[in-house]
mmCIF file of the N, C-alpha and C atoms, coordinates in Angstrom:
data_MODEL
# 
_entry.id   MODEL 
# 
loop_
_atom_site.group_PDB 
_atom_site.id 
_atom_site.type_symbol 
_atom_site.label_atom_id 
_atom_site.label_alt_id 
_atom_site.label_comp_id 
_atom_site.label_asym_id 
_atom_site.label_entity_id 
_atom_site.label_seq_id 
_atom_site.pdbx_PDB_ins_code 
_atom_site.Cartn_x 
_atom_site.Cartn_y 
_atom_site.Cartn_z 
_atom_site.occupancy 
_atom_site.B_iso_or_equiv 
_atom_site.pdbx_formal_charge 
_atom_site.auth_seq_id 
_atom_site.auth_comp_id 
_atom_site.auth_asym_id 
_atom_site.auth_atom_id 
_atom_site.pdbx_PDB_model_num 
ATOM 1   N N  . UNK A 1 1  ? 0.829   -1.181  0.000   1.00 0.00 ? 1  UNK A N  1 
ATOM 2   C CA . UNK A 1 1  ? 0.000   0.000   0.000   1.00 0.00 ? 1  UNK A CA 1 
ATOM 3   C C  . UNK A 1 1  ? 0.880   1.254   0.000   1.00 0.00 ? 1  UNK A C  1 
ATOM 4   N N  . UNK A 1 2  ? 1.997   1.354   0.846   1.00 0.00 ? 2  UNK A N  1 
ATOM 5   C CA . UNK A 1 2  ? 2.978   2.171   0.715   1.00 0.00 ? 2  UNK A CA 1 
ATOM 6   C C  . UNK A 1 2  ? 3.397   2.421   -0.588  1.00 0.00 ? 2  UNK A C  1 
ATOM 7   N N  . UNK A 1 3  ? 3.751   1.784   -1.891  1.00 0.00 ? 3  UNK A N  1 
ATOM 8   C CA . UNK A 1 3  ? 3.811   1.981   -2.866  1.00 0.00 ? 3  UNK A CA 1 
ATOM 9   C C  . UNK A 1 3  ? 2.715   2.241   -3.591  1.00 0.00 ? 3  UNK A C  1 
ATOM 10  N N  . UNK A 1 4  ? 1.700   2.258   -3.366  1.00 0.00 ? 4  UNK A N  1 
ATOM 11  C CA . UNK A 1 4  ? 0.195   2.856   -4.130  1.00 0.00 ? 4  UNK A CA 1 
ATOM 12  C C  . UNK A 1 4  ? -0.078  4.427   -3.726  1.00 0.00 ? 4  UNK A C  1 
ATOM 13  N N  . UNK A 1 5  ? 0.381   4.272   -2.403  1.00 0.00 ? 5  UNK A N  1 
ATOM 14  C CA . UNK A 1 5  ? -0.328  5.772   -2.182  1.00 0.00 ? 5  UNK A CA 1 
ATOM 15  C C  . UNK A 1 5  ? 1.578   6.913   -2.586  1.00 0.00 ? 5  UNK A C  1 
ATOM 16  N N  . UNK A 1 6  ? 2.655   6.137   -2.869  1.00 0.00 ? 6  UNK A N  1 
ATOM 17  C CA . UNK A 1 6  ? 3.978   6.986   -3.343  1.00 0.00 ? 6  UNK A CA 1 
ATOM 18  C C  . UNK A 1 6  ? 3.660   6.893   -5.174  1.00 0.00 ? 6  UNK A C  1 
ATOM 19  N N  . UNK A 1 7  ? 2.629   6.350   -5.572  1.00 0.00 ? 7  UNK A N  1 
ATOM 20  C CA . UNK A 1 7  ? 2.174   6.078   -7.034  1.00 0.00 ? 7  UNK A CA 1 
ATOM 21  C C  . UNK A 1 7  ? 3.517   5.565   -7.738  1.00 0.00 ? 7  UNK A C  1 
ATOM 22  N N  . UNK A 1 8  ? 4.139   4.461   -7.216  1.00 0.00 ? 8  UNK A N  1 
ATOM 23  C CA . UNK A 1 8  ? 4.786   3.844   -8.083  1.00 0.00 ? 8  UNK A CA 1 
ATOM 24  C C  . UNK A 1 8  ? 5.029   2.179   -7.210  1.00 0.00 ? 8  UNK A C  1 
ATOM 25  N N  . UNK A 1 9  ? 3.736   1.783   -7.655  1.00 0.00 ? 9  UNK A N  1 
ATOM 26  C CA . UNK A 1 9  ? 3.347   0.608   -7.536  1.00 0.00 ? 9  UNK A CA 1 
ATOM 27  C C  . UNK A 1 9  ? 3.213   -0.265  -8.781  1.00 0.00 ? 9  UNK A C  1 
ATOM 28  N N  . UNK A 1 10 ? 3.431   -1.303  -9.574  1.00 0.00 ? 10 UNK A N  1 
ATOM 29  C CA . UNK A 1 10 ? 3.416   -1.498  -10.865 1.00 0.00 ? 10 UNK A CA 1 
ATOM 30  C C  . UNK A 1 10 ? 2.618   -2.771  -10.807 1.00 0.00 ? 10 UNK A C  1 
ATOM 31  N N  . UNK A 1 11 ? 1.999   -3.481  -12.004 1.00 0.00 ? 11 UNK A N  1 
ATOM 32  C CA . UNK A 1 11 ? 1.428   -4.839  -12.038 1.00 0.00 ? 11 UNK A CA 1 
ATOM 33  C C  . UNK A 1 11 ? 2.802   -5.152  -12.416 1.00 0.00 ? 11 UNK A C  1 
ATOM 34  N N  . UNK A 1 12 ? 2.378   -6.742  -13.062 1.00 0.00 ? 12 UNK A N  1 
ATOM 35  C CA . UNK A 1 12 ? 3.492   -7.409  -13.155 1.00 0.00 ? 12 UNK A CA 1 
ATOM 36  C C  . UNK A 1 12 ? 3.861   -7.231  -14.912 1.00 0.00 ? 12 UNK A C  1 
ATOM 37  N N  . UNK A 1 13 ? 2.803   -6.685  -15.525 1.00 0.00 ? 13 UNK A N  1 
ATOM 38  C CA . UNK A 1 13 ? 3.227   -5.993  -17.053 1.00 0.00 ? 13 UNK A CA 1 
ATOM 39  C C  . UNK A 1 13 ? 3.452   -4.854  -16.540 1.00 0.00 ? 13 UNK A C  1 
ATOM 40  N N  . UNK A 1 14 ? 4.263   -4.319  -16.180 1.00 0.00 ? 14 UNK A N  1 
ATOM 41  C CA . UNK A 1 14 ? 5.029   -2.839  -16.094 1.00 0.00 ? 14 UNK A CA 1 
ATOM 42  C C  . UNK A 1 14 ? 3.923   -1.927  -16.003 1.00 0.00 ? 14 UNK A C  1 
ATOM 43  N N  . UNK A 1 15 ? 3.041   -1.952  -15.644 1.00 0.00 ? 15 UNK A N  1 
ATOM 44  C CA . UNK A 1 15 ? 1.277   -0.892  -15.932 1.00 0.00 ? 15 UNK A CA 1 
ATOM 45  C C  . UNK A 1 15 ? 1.254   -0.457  -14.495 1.00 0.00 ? 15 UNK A C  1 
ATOM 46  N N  . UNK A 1 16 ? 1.115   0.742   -14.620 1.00 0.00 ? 16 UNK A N  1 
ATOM 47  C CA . UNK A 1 16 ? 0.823   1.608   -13.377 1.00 0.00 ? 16 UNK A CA 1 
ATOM 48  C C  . UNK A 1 16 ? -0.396  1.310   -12.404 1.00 0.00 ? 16 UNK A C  1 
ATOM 49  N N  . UNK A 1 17 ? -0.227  1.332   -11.399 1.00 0.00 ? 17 UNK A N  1 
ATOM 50  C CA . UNK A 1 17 ? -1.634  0.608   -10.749 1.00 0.00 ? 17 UNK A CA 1 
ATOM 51  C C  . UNK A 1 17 ? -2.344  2.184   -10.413 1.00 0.00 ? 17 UNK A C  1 
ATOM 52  N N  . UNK A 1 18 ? -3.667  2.072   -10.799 1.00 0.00 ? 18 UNK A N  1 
ATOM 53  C CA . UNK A 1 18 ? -4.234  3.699   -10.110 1.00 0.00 ? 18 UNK A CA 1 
ATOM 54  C C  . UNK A 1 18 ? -5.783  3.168   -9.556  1.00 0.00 ? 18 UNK A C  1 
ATOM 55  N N  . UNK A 1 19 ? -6.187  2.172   -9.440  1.00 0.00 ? 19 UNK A N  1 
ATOM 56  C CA . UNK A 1 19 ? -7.234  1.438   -8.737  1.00 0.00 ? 19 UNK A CA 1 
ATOM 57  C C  . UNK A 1 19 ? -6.782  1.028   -7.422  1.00 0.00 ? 19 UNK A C  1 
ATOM 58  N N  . UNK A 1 20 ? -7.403  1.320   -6.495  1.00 0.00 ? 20 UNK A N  1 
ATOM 59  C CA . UNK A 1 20 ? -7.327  1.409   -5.098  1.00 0.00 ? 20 UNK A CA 1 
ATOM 60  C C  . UNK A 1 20 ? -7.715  0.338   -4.327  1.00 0.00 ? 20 UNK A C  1 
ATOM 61  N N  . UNK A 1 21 ? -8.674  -0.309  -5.113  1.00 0.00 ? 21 UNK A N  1 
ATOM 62  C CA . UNK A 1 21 ? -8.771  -1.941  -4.890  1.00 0.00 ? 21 UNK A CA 1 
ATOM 63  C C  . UNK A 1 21 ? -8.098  -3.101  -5.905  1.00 0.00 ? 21 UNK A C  1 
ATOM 64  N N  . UNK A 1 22 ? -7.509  -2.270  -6.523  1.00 0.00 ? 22 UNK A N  1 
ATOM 65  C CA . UNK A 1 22 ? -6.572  -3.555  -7.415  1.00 0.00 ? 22 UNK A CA 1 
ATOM 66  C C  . UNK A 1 22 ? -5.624  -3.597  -6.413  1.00 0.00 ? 22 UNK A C  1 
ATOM 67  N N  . UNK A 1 23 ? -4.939  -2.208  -5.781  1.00 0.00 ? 23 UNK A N  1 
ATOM 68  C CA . UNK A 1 23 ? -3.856  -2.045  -5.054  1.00 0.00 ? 23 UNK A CA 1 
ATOM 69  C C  . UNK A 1 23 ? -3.834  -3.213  -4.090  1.00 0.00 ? 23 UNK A C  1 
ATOM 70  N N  . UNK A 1 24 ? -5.001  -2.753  -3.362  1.00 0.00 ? 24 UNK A N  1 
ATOM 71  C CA . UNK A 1 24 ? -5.252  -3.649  -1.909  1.00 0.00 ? 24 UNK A CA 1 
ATOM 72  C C  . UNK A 1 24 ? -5.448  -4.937  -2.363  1.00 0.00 ? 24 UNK A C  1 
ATOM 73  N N  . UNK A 1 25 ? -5.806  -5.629  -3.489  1.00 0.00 ? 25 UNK A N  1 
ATOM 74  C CA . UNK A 1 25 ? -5.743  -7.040  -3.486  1.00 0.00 ? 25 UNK A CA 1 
ATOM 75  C C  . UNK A 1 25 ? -4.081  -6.855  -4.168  1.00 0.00 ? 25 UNK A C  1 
ATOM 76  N N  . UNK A 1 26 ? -3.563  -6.316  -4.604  1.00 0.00 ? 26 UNK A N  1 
ATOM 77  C CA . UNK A 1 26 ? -1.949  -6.875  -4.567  1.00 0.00 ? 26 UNK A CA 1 
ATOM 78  C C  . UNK A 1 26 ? -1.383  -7.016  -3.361  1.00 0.00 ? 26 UNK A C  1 
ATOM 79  N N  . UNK A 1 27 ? -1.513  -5.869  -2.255  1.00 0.00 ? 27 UNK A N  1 
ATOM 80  C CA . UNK A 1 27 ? -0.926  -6.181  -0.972  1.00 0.00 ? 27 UNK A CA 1 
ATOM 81  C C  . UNK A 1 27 ? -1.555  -7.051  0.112   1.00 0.00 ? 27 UNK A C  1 
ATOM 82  N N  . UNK A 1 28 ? -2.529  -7.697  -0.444  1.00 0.00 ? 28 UNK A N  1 
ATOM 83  C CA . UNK A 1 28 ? -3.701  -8.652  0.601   1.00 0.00 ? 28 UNK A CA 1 
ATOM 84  C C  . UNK A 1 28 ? -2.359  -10.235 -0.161  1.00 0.00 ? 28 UNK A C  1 
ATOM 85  N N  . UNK A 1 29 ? -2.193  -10.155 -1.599  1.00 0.00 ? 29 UNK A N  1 
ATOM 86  C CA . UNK A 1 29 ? -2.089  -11.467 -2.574  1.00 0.00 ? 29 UNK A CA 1 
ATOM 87  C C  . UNK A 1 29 ? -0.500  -11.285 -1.878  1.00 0.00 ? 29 UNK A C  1 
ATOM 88  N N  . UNK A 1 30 ? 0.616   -10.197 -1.631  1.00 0.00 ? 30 UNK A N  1 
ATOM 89  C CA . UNK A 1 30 ? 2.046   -10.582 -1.105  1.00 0.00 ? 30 UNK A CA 1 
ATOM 90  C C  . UNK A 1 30 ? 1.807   -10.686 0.294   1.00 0.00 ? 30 UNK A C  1 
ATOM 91  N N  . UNK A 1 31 ? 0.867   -10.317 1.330   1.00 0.00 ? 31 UNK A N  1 
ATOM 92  C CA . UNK A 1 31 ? 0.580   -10.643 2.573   1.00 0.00 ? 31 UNK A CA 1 
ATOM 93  C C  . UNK A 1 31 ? 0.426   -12.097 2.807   1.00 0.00 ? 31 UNK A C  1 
ATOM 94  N N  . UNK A 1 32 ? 0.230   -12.835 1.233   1.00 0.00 ? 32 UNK A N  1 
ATOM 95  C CA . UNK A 1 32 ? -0.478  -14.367 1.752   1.00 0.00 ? 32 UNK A CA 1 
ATOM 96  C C  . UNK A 1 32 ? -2.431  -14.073 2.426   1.00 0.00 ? 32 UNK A C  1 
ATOM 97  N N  . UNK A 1 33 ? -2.729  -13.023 2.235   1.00 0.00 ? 33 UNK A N  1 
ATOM 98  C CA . UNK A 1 33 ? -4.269  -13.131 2.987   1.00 0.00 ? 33 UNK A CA 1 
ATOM 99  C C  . UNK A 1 33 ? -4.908  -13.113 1.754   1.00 0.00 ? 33 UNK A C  1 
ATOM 100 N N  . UNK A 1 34 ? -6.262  -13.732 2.165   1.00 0.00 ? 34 UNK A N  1 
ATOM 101 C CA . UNK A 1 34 ? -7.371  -13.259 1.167   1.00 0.00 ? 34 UNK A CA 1 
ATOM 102 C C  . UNK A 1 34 ? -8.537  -12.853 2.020   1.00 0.00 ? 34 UNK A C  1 
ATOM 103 N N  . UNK A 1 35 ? -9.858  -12.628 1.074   1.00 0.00 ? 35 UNK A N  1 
ATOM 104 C CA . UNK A 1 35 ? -10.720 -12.154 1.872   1.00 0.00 ? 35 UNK A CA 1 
ATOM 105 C C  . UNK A 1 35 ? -12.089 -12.687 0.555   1.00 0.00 ? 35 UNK A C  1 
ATOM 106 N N  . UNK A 1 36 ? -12.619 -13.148 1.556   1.00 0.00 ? 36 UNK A N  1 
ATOM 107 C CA . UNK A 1 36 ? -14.246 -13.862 1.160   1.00 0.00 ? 36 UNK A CA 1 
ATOM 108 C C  . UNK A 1 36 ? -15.264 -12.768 0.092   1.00 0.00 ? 36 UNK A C  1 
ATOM 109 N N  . UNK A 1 37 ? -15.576 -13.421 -0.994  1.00 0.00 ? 37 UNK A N  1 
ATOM 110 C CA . UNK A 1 37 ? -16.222 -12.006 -1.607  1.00 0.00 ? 37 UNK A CA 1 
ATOM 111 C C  . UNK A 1 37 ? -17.277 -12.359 -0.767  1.00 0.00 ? 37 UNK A C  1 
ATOM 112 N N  . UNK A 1 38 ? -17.964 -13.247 -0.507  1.00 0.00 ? 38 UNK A N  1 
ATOM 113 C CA . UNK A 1 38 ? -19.310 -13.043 0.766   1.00 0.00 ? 38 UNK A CA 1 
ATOM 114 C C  . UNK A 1 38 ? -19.775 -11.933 1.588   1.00 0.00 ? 38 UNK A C  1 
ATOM 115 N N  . UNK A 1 39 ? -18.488 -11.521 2.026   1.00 0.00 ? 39 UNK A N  1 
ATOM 116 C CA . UNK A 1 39 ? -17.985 -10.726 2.848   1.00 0.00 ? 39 UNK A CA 1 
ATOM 117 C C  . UNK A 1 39 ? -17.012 -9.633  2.155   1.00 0.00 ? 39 UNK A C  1 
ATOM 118 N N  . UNK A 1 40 ? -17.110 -9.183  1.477   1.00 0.00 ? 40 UNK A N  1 
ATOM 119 C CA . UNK A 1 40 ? -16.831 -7.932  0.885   1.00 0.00 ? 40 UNK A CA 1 
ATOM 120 C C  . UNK A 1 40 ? -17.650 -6.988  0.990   1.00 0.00 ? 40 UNK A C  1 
ATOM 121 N N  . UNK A 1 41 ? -18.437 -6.777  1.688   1.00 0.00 ? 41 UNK A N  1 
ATOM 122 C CA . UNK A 1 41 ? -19.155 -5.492  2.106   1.00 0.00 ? 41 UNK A CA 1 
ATOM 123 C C  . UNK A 1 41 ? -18.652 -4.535  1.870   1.00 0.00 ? 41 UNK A C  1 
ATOM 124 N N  . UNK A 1 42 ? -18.931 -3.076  2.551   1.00 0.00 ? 42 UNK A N  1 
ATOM 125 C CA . UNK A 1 42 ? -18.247 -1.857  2.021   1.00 0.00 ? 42 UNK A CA 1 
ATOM 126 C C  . UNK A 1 42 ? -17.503 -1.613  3.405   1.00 0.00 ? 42 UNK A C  1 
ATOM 127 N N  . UNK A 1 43 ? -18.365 -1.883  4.344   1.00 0.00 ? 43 UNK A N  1 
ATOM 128 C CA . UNK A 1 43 ? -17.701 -1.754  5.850   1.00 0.00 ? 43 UNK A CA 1 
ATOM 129 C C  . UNK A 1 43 ? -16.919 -2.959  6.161   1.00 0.00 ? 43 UNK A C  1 
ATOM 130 N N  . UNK A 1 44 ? -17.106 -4.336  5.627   1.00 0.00 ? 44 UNK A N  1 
ATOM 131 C CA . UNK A 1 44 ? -16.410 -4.916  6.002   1.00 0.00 ? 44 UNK A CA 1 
ATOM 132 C C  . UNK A 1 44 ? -15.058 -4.956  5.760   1.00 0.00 ? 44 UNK A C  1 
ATOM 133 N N  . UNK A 1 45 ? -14.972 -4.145  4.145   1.00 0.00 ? 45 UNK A N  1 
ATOM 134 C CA . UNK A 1 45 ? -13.665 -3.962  3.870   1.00 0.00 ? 45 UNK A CA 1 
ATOM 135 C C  . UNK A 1 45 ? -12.900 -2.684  4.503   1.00 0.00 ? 45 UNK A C  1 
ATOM 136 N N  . UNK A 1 46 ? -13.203 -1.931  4.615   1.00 0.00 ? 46 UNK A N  1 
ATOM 137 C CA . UNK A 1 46 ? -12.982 -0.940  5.220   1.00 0.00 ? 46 UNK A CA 1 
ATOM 138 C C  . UNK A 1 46 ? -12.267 -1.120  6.550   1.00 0.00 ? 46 UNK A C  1 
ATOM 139 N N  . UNK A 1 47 ? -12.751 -2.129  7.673   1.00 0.00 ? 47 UNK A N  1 
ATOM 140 C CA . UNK A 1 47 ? -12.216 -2.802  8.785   1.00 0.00 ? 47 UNK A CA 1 
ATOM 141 C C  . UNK A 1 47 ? -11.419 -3.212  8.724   1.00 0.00 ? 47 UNK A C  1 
ATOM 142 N N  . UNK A 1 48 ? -11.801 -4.534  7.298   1.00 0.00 ? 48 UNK A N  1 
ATOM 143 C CA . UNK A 1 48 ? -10.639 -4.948  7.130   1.00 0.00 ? 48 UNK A CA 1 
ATOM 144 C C  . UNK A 1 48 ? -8.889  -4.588  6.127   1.00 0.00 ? 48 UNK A C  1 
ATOM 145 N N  . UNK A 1 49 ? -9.397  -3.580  5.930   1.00 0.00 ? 49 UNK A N  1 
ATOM 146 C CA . UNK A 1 49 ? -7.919  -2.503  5.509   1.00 0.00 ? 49 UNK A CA 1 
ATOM 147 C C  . UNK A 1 49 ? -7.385  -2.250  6.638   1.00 0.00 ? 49 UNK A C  1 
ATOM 148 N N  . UNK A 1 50 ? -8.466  -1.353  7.200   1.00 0.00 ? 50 UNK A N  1 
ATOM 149 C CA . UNK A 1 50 ? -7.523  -1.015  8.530   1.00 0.00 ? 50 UNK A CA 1 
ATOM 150 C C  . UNK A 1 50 ? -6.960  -1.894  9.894   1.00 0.00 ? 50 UNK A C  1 
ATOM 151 N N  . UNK A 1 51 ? -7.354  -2.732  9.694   1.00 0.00 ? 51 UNK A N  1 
ATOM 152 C CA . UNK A 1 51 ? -6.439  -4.080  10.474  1.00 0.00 ? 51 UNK A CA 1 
ATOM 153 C C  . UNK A 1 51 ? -5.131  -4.607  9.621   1.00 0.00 ? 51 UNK A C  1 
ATOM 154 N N  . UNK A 1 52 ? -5.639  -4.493  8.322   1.00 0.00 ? 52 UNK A N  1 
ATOM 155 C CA . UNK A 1 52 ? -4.151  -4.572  7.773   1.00 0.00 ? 52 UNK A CA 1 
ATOM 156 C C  . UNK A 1 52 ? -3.046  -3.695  7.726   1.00 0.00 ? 52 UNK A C  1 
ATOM 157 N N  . UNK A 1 53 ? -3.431  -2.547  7.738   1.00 0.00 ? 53 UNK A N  1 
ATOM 158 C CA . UNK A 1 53 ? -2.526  -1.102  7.533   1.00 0.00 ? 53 UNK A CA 1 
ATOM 159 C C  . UNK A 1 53 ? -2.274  -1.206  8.891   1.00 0.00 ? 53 UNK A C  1 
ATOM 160 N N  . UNK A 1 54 ? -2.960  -1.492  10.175  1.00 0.00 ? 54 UNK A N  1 
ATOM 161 C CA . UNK A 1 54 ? -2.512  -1.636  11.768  1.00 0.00 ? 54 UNK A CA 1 
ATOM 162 C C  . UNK A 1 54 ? -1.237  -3.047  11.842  1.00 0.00 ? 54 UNK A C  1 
ATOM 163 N N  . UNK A 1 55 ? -1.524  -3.380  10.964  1.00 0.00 ? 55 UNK A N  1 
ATOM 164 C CA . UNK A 1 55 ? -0.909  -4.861  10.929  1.00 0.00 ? 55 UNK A CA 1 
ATOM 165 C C  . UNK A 1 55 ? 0.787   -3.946  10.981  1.00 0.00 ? 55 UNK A C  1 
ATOM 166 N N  . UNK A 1 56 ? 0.625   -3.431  9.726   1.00 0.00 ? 56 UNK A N  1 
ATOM 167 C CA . UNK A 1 56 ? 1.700   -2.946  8.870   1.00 0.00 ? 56 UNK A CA 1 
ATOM 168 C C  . UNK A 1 56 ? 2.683   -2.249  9.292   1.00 0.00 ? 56 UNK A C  1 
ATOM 169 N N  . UNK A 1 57 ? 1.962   -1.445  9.990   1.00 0.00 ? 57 UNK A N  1 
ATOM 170 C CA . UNK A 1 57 ? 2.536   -0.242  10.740  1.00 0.00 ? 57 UNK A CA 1 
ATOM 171 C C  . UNK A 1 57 ? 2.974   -0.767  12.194  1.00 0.00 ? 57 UNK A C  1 
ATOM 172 N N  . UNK A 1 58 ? 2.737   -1.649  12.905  1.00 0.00 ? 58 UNK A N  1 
ATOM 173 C CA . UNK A 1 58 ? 3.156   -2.338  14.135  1.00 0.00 ? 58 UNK A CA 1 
ATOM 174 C C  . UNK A 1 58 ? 4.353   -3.102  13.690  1.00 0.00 ? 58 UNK A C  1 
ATOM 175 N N  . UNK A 1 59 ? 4.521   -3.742  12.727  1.00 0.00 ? 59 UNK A N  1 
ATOM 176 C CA . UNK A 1 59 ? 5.704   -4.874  11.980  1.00 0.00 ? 59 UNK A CA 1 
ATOM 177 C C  . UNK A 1 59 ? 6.407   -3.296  11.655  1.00 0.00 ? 59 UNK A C  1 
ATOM 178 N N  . UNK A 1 60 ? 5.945   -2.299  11.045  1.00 0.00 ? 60 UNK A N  1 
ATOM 179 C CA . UNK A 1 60 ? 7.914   -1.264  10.732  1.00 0.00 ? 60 UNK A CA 1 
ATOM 180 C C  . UNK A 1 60 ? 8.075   -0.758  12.082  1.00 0.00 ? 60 UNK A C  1 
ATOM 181 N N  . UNK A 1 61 ? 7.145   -0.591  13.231  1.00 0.00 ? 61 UNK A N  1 
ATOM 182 C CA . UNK A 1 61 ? 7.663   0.133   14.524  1.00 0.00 ? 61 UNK A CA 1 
ATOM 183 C C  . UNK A 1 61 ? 8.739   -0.538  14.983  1.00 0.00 ? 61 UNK A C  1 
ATOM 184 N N  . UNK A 1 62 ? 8.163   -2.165  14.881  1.00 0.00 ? 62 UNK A N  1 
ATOM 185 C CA . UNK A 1 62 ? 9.078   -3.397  15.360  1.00 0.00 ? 62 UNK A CA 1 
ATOM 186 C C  . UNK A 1 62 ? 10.619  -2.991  14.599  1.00 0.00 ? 62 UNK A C  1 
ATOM 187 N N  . UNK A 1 63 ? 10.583  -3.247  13.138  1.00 0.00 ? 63 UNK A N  1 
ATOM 188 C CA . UNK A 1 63 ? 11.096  -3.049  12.745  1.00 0.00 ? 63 UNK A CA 1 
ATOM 189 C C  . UNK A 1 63 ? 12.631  -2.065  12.760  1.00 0.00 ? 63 UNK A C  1 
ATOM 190 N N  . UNK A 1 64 ? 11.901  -0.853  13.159  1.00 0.00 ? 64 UNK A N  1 
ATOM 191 C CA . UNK A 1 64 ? 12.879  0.126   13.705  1.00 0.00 ? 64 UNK A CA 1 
ATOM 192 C C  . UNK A 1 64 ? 13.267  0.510   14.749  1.00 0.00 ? 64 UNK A C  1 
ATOM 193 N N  . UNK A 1 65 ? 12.609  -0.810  15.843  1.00 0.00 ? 65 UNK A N  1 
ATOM 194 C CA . UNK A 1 65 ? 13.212  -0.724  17.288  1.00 0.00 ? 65 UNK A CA 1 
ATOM 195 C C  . UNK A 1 65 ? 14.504  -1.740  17.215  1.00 0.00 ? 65 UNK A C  1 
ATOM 196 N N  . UNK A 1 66 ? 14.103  -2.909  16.065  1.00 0.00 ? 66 UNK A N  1 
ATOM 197 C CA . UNK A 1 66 ? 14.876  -3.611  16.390  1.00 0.00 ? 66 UNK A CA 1 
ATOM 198 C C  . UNK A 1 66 ? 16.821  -2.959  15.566  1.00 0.00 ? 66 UNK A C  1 
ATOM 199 N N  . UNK A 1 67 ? 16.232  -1.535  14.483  1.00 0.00 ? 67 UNK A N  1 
ATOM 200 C CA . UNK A 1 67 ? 17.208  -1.319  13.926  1.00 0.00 ? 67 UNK A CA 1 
ATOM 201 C C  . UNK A 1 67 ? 17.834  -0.029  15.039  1.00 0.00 ? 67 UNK A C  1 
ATOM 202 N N  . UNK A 1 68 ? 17.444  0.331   15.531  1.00 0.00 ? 68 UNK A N  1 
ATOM 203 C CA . UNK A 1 68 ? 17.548  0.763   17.116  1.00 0.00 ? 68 UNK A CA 1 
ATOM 204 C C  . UNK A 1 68 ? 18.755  0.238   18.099  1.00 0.00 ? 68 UNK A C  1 
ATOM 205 N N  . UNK A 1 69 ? 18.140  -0.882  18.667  1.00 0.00 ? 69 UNK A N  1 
ATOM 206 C CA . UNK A 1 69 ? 18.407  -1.343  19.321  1.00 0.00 ? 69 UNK A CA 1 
ATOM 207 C C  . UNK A 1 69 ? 20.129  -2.296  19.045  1.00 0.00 ? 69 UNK A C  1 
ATOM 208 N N  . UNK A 1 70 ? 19.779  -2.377  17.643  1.00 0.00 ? 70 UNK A N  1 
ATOM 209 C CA . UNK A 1 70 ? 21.165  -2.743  16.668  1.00 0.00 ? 70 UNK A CA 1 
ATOM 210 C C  . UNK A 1 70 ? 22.182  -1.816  16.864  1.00 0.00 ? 70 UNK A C  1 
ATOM 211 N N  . UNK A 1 71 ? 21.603  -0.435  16.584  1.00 0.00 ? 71 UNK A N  1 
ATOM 212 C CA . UNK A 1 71 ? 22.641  0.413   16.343  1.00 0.00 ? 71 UNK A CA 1 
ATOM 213 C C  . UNK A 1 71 ? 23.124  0.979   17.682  1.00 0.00 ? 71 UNK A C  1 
ATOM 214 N N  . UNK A 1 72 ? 22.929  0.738   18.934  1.00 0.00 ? 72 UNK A N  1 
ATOM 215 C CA . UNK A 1 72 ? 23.291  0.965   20.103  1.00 0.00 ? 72 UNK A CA 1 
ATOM 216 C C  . UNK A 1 72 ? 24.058  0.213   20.792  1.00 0.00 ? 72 UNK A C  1 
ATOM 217 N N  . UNK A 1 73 ? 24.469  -1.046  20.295  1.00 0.00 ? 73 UNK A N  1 
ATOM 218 C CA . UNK A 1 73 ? 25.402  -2.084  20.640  1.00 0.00 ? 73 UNK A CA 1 
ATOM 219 C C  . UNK A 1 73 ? 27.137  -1.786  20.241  1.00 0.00 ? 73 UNK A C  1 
# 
């Protein structure tokens, strides 16, 4: 998603992605998740973005404690 919203996110033919739900099923399809069209609601997706983007953003905090915590040794 970080690369969708810096607009240089690409398919896999070199094509610019500018659909906002193509985006999110590319970063749902390298997450390994999917999601039920059953359950594709408008709110349900919506939730479920933002549990992923919470996901996301907790894994780089990690991320940069642990590059932190590296660089203080």
């Amino acid at each position: 998603m970080r690369e969708f919203k810096a607009g240089t996110l690409k398919s896999s033919s070199g094509e610019k992605i500018t659909d906002y739900k193509r985006a999110l099923a590319i970063a749902l399809s390298e997450a390994g998740m999917t999601m039920k069209k059953k359950d594709a609601s408008e709110e349900y997706m919506r939730a479920f973005i933002r549990q992923v983007l919470q996901e996301e953003e907790a894994m780089e905090e990690e991320e940069e404690m642990m590059e932190d915590s590296l660089g203080k040794d």
